[in-house]
C-alpha positions as CSV (number, residue, x, y, z in Angstrom):
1,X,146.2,88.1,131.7
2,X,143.2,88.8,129.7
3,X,142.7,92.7,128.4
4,X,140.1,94.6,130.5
5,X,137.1,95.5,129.0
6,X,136.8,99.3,128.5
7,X,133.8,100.8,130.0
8,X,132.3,102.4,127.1
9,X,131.8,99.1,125.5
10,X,128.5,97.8,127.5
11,X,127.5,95.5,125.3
12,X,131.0,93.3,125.0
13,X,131.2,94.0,128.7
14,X,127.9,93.0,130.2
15,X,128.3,89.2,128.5
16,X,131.9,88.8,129.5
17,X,131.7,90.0,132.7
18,X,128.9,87.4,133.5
19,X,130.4,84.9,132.0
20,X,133.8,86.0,134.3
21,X,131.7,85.9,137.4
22,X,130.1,82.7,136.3
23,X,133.6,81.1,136.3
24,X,135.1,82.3,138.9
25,X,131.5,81.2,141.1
26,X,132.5,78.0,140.1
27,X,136.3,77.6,139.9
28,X,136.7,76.0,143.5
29,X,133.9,73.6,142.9
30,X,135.5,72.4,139.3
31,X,139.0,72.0,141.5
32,X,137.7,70.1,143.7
33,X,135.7,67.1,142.0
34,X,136.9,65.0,139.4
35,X,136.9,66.0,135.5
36,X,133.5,65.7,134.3
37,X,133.1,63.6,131.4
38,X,132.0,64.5,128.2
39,X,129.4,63.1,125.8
40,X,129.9,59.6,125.5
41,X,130.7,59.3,121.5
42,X,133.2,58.3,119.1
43,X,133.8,54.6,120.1
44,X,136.3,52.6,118.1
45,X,134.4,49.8,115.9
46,X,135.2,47.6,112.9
47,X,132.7,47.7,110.5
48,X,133.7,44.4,109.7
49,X,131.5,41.1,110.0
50,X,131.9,39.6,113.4
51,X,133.6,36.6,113.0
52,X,136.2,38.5,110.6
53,X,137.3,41.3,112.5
54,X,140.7,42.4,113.5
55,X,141.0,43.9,116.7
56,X,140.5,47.7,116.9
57,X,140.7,50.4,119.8
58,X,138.3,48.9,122.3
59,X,135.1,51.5,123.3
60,X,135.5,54.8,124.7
61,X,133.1,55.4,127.8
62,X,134.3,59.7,128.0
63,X,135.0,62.3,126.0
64,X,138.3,62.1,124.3
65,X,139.3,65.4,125.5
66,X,138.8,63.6,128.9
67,X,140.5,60.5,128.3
68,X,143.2,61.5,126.2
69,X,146.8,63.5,126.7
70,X,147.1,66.3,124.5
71,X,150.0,64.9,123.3
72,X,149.4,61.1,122.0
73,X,152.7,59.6,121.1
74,X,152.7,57.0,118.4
75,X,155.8,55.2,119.7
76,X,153.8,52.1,120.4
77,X,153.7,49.2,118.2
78,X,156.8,47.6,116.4
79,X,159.9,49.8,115.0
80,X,162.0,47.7,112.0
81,X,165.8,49.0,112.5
82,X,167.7,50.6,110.1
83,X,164.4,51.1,108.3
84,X,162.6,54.9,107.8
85,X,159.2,55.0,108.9
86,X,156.6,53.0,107.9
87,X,154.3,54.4,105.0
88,X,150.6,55.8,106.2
89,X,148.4,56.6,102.8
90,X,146.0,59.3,102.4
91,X,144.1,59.3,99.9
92,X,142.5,62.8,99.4
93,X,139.7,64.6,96.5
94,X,136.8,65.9,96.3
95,X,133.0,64.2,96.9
96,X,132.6,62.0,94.6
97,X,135.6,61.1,93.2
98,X,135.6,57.4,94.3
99,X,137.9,57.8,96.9
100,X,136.2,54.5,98.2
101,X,137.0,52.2,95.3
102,X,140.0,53.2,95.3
103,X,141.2,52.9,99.4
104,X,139.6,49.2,99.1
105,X,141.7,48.3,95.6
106,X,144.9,49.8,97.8
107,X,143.9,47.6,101.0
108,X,143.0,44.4,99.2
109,X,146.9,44.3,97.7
110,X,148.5,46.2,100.1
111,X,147.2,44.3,103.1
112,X,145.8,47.7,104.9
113,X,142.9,48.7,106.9
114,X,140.5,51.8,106.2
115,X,140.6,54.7,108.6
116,X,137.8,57.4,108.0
117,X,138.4,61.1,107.9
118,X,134.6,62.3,106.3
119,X,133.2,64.4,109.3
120,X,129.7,63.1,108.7
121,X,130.4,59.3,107.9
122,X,131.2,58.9,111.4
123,X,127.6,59.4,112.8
124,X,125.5,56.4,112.9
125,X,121.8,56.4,111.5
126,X,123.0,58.6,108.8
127,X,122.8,56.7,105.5
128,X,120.9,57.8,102.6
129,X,122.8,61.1,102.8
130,X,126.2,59.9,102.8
131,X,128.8,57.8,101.1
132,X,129.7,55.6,103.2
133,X,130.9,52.4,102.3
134,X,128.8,49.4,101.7
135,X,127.9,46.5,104.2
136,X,130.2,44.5,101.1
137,X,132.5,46.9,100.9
138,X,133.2,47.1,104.2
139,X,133.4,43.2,104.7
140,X,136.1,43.0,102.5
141,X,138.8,44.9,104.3
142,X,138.9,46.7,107.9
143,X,137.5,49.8,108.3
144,X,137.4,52.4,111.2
145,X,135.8,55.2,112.4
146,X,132.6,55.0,110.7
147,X,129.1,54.7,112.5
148,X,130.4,55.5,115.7
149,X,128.7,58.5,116.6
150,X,125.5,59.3,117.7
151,X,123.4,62.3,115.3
152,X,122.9,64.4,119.1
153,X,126.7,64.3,119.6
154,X,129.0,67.2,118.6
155,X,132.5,65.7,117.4
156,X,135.7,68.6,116.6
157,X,138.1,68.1,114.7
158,X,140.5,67.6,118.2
159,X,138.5,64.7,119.3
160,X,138.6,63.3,115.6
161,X,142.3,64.0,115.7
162,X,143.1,62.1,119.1
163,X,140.8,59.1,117.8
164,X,142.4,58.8,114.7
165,X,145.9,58.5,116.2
166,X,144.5,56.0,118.2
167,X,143.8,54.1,115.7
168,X,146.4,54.7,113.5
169,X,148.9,53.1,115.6
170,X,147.1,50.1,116.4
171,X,146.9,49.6,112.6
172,X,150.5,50.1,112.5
173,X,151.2,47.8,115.6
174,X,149.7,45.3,113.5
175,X,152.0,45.7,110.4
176,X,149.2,46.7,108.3
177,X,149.0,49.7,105.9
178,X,147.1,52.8,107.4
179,X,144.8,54.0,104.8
180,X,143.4,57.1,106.2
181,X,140.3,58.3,103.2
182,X,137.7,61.3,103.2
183,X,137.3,64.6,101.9
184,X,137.1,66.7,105.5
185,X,140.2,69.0,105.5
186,X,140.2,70.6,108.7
187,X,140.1,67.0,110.4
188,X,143.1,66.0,107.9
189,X,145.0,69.1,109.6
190,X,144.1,68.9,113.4
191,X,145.3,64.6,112.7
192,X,148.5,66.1,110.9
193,X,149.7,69.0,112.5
194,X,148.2,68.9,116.1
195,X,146.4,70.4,118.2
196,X,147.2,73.7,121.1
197,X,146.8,73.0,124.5
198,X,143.8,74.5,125.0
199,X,141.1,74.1,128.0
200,X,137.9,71.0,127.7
201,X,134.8,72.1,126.2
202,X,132.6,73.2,128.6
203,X,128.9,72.7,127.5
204,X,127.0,74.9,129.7
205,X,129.4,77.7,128.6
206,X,129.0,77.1,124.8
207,X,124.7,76.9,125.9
208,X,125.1,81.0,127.3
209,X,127.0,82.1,124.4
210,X,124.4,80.3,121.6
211,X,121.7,81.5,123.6
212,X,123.5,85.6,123.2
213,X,124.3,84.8,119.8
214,X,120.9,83.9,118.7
215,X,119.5,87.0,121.1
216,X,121.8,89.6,119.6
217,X,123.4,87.9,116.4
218,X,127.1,86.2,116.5
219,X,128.4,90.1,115.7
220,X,128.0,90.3,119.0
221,X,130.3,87.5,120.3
222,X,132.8,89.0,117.5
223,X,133.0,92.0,119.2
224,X,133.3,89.9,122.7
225,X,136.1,88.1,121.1
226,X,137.9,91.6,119.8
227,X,137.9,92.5,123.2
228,X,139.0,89.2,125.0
229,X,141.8,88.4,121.9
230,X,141.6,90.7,119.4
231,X,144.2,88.2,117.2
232,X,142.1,85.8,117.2
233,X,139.1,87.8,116.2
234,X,140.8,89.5,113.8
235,X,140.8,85.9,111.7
236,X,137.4,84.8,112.1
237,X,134.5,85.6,110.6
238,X,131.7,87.7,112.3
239,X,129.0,85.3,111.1
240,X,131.2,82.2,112.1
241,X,129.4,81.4,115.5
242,X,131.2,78.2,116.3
243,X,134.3,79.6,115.8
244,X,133.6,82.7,118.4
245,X,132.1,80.7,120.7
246,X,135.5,78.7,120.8
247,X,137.1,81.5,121.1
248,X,135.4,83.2,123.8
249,X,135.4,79.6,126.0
250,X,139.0,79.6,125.4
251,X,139.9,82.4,126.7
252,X,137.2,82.7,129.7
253,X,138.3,78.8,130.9
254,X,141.6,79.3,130.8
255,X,142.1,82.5,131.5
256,X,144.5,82.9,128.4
257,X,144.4,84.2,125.0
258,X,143.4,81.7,122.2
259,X,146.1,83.5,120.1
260,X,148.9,82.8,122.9
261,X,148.2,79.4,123.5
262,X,149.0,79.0,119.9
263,X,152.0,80.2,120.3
264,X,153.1,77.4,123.2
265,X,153.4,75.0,120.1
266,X,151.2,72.0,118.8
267,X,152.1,68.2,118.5
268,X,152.6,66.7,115.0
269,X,151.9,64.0,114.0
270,X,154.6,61.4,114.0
271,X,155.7,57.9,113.3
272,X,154.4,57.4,110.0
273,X,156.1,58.6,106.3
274,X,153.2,60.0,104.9
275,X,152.2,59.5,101.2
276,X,149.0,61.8,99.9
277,X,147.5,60.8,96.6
278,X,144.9,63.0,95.3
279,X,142.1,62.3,92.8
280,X,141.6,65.3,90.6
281,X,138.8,64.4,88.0
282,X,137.8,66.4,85.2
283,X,135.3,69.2,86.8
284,X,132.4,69.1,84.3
285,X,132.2,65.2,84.7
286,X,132.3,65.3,88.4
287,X,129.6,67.6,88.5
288,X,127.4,65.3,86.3
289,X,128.2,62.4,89.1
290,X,127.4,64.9,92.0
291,X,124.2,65.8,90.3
292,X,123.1,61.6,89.8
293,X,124.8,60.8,93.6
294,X,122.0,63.8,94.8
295,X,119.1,61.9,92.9
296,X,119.8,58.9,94.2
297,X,120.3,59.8,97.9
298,X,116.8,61.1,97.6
299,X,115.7,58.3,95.8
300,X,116.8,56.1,98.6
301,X,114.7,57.9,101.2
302,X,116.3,61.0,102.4
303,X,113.8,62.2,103.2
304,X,112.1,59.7,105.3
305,X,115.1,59.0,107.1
306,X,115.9,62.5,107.8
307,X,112.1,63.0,109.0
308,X,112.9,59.4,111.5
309,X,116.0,61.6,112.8
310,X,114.0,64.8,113.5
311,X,111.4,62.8,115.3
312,X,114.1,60.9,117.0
313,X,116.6,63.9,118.1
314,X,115.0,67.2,117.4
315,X,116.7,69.4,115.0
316,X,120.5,68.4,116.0
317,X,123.2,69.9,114.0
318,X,124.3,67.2,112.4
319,X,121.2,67.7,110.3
320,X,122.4,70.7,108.9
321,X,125.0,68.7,106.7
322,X,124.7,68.5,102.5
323,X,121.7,66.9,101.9
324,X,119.8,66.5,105.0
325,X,119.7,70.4,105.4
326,X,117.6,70.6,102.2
327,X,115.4,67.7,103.3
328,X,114.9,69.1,106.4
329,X,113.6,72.3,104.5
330,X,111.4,70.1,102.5
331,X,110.1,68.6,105.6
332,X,109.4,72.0,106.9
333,X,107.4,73.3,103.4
334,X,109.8,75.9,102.5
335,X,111.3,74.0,99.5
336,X,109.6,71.5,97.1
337,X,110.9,68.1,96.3
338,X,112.2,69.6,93.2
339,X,114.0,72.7,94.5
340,X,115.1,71.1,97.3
341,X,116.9,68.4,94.8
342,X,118.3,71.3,92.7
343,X,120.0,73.3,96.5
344,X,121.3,69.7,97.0
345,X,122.8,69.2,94.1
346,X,124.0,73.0,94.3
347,X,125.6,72.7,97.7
348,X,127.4,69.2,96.9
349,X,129.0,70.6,93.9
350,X,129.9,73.9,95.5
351,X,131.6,71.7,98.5
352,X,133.5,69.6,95.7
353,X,135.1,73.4,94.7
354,X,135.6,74.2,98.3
355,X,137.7,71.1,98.7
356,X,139.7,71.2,96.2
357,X,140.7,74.2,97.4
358,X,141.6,73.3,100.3
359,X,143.4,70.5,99.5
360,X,145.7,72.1,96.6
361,X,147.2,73.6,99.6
362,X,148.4,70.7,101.0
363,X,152.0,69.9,100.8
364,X,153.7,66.9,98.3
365,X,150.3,65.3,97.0
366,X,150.3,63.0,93.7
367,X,147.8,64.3,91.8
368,X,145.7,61.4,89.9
369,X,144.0,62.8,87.0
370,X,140.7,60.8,86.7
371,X,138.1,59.2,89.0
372,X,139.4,56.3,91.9
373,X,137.0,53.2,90.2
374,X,139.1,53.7,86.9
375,X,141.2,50.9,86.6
376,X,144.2,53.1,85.2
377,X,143.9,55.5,87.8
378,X,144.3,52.2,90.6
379,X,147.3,51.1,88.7
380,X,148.9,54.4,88.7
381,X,148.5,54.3,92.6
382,X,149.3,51.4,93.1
383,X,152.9,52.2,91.4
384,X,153.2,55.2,93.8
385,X,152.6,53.2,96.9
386,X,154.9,50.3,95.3
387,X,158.1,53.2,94.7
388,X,157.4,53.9,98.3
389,X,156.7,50.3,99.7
390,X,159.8,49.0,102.2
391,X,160.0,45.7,102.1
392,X,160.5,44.2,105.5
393,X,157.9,46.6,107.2
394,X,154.5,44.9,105.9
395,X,152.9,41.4,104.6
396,X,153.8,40.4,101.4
397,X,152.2,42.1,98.6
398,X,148.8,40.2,96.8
């Protein structure tokens, strides 16, 4: 059971015992009508041309918390005996770093297909500000997971996770090499490690607690949070709003601390033997193509797309990603086209630091020391993926 809050502590207890009451008011109701669904987003597509398309995960109409077990097995698809597991590639690095050029090189020998893992290349109608791959690109080997959002939706990294290992095991079911690319670390762990068991998202729950937060500041769901799991809130931020809200949700819908839940275990991912190759370019030269990549996402009409999406949506937060968050503060007169530029160009190289970071932490990765278009750098990978090819479990090599 949940720690009482003590009654000096109005503040903490005014919000939680509302939101309490406002649970409980509607427990029997939620019982007794089926789940509701969730925002209808992260469909399944190829990106490939019509008449060349493999076949992918067909369209989800629900929320994948909705659809989805917690627990997804990748059992499906063919097993080769006496064989290890097949091989799933990630290729990781910063923004940048042509992690692009290089997943295509890998899937045009390798016979693979492309699985995304950027957070913000999955949204559809965001173009100028991202990398995604090209129309061509993409028309010259399958890719998933891109353009299958819509800007209003929210998308965690759970829902990516569940998605992804969707996908992944249809890509192995068809003997082809997974090639999961993108720079978003926290989606790489929730898809690698997996996920607790915690409650759906509830929408009007996560509405109240923004609306407090922006009243009284998200110090004040931290100290909610203290009180409701003080483990938890001992390892988030005070300014980290998402993260208390989540929090707070947790342990209000399922009556549970966040920090015990955690304990009941997670589900790994399995099935595959994963190989991570990272690109790990020299820093001042990557900052030089960070700084060009900003120009020319602004030269290719940031700015009037990100005004067609405010018009469109409203201020969604999808808009507050690298890039659009400094056209949206052109838009609004507090930055000119020039400082706006130079914040861009800040924020994407302060990102690159931020995941590198990250992803020095992760475990058994083959460092690459150079950018993914150099052709030496391909080769390299391409002997790494060759010393851990099995021959039986794919195609034929190109």
């Amino acid at each position: 059971m949940l720690p009482c809050v003590p009654c000096g502590e109005t503040l903490a207890q005014r919000i939680t015992e509302e939101a309490l009451q406002w649970r409980s008011g509607r427990s029997r109701q939620i019982r007794r009508r089926p789940q509701a669904p969730s925002p209808r987003h992260l469909r399944v597509r190829s990106c490939r041309p019509a008449d060349s398309r493999l076949p992918t995960a067909g369209p989800n109409d629900h929320s994948l918390l909705a659809q989805h077990p917690l627990e997804l097995a990748l059992s499906a698809g063919w097993q080769h005996p006496g064989s290890r597991e097949p091989l799933l590639l990630v290729i990781l690095g910063p923004t940048a770093s042509g992690k692009t050029s290089l997943s295509i090189a890998l899937a045009k020998k390798f016979a693979g297909e492309i699985a995304n893992c950027d957070s913000v290349a999955l949204y559809s109608e965001l173009n100028s500000g991202t990398a995604k791959p090209t129309p061509s690109e993409r028309a010259q080997v399958p890719h998933h997971l891109f353009d299958c959002v819509n800007p209003s939706e929210d998308v965690t990294a759970g829902e990516y996770a569940r998605q992804a290992r969707q996908v992944l095991a249809e890509i192995k079911a068809r003997q082809h090499l997974p090639i999961l690319v993108g720079g978003t670390g926290l989606y790489l762990r929730a898809l690698f490690e997996g996920l607790f068991p915690g409650p759906q998202r509830s929408e009007e729950l996560r509405a109240r607690l923004r609306q407090r937060s922006e009243q009284r500041g998200s110090t004040y769901l931290h100290r909610i949070l203290q009180r409701l799991d003080p483990a938890t809130a001992a390892k988030v931020h005070p300014n980290d709003a998402p993260k208390l809200i989540r929090g707070i949700e947790v342990c209000l819908a399922s009556r549970q601390k966040m920090s015990d839940l955690w304990q009941l275990g997670r589900d790994p991912l399995t099935g595959f033997s994963i190989l991570r190759l990272g690109l790990d370019p020299e820093r001042s030269l990557l900052y030089e193509r960070i700084n060009q990549r900003a120009r020319e996402m602004f030269e290719r009409g940031l700015i009037e797309e990100t005004e067609h999406l405010l018009q469109k949506y409203g201020p969604v937060r999808i808009l507050n990603s690298l890039g659009y968050k400094q056209a949206v503060q052109l838009l609004k007169g507090e930055l000119s086209r020039e400082a706006a530029l130079a914040s861009a160009q800040q924020a994407h190289r302060n990102y690159a630091k931020r995941q590198m970071t990250w992803f020095r932490r992760e475990p058994d990765v083959h460092w690459l020391p150079g950018y993914g278009d150099d052709p030496t750098i391909q080769r390299q990978a391409m002997d790494l993926v060759d010393a851990n090819w099995q021959d039986g479990l794919y195609p034929p090599r190109k």
